[in-house]
LOKOL-55561 format. One record per residue (C-alpha): residue in three letters; y, z, x. Coordinates in steps of 0.001 Angstrom, whole numbers, plus 500000, padded with zeros to 6 digits. Example, Ala and Ser with C-alpha at 12.3 -4.5 7.8 and 13.67 -1.06 7.14 Angstrom:
<sevexs>
Ala495500507800512300/Ser498940507140513670/
</sevexs>
This chain:
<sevexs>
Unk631960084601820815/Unk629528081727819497/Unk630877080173816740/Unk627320078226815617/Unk629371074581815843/Unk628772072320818645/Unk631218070629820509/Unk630790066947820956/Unk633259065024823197/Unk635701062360821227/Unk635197058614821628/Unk637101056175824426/Unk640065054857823307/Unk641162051318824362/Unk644201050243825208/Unk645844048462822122/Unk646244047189819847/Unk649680047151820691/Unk649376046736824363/Unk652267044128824597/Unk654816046544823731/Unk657149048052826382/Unk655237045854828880/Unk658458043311829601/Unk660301046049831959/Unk656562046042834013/Unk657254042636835058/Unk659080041814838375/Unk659484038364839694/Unk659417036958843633/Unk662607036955845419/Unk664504033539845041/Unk663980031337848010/Unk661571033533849924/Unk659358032089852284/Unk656149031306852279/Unk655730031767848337/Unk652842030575846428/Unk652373030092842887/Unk649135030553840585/Unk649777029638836901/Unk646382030114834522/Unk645128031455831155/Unk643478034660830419/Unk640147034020827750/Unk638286035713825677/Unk634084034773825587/Unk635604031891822754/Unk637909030514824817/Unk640868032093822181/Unk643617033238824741/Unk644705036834825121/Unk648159037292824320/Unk648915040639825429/Unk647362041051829027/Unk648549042583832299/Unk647287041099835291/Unk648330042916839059/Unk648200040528841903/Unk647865042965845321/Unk648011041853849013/Unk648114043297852499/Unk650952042573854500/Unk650761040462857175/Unk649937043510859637/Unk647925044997857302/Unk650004046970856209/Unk652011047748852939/Unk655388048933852090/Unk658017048715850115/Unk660387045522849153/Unk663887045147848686/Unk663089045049844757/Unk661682048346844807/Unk657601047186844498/Unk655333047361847296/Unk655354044151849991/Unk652719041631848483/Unk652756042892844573/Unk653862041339841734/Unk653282041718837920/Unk652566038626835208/Unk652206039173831471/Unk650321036520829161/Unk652454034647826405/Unk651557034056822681/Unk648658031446824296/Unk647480033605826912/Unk649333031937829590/Unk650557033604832903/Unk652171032599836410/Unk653196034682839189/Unk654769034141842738/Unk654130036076845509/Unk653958036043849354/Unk650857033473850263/Unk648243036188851890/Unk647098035928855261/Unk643376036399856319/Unk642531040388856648/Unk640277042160858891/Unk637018043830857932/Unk634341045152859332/Unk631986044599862830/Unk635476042359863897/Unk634581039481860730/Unk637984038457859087/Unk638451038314855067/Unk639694034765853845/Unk642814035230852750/Unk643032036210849280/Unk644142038939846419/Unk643109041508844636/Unk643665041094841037/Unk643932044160838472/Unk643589042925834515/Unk644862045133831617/Unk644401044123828112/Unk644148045843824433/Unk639915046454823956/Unk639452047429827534/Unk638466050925828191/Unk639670050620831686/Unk641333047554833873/Unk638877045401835379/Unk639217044108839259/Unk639285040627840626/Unk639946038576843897/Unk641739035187843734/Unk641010032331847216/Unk642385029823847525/Unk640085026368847651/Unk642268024718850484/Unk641389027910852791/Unk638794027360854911/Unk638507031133855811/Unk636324031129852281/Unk633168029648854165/Unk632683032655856041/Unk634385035855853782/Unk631669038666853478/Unk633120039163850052/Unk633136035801848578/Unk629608035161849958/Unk627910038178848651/Unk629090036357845186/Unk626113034516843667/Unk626838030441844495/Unk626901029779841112/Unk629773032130840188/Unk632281031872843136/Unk633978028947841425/Unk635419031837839082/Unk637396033126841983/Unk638515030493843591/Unk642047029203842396/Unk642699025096842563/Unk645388023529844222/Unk647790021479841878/Unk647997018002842948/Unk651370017752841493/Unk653125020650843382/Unk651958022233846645/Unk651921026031847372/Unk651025026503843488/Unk647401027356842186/Unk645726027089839188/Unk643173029711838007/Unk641858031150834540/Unk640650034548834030/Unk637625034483831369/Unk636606038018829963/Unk632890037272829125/Unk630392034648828774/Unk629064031815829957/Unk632185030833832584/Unk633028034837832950/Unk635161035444836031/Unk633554037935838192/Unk634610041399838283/Unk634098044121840905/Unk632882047455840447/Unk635268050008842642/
</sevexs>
C-alpha cells in the first residue's frame, strides 16, 4: 500500500567522536624477548599537522611461509595493535617481515600492511610500511606502481640511535599525505 512519502536512505556515520573509548583492551603488545622484533614509533596527522589522539592503527604480516596463524597471545602470527596518545603518538613491535611472493615468480619487499581507524572516518583506510634499509624496495611491484614523488610516505626510517626500530608518520591529507590503497 503506497503511502505517498519517499524513502530516502540516512547519512554515514563516522566513527567518533568518542572513538578512544573501550579501545585500551584492543591493544596487545609483542612477546618479551622474541626474536627478530622490530620497532616503528611515529605520529598520526591531520592535513595541519595537529596530531590525532584517538586513532587505531593495525600492523598485518605474512608469516614467514606465507602463512598465518595464531600466537601464543591469542592474535594472529605477525599482528599487533597501537593506539595514539594525547599527541598522536604510537609505537608497536612486531615480528620484522620477510619478503613475500607475488605474481609471474617477482618477490614483494618485505613490508606491512597497515589498517588506520580514527573518529571522522567513514571507513579505515589501508597502508603499507618498508623499510628504507631493505633493498627488496628497488624492485617491489607495489612500491613502484607508487608515484616517485610519494613513496617516501611509505617508507619507514631507520633510527640511528637504536637498530631494529623505525620511524614513520601517518599524515591524513595534504600536501605530505601518506598514501592509501583502495581494496
Amino acid at each position: 500500500m503506497a503511502t505517498g512519502r519517499k524513502l530516502v536512505p540516512s547519512g554515514s556515520q563516522t566513527v567518533g567522536p568518542y572513538f578512544s573509548i573501550g579501545l585500551e583492551r584492543l591493544i596487545d603488545e609483542a612477546p618479551k624477548g622474541a626474536a627478530a622484533t622490530i620497532e616503528i614509533c611515529g605520529k598520526v596527522l591531520d592535513r595541519d599537522g595537529a596530531p590525532v589522539p584517538d586513532a587505531m592503527l593495525e600492523f598485518w604480516s605474512t608469516a614467514k611461509d606465507g602463512a598465518t596463524g595464531a600466537s601464543t597471545e591469542g592474535f594472529p602470527t605477525g599482528f599487533r595493535r597501537s593506539a595514539t596518545d594525547a599527541d598522536g603518538r604510537f609505537s608497536v613491535r612486531i615480528e620484522r617481515p620477510s619478503a613475500v611472493a607475488f605474481e609471474a615468480g617477482t618477490a614483494q619487499a618485505p613490508h606491512l600492511l597497515v589498517l588506520l581507524f580514527a573518529r571522522g572516518l567513514l571507513r579505515h583506510l589501508i597502508s603499507r610500511v618498508y623499510f628504507e634499509d631493505e633493498p627488496g624496495n628497488a624492485f617491489d611491484p607495489v612500491l613502484l606502481a607508487v608515484p616517485p614523488e610519494r613513496r617516501y610516505t611509505l617508507i619507514a626510517r631507520q633510527r640511528e640511535t637504536q637498530g631494529g626500530s623505525y620511524l614513520w608518520d601517518v599524515v591524513l591529507q595534504g600536501h605530505a599525505e601518506t598514501v592509501f590503497f583502495a581494496w
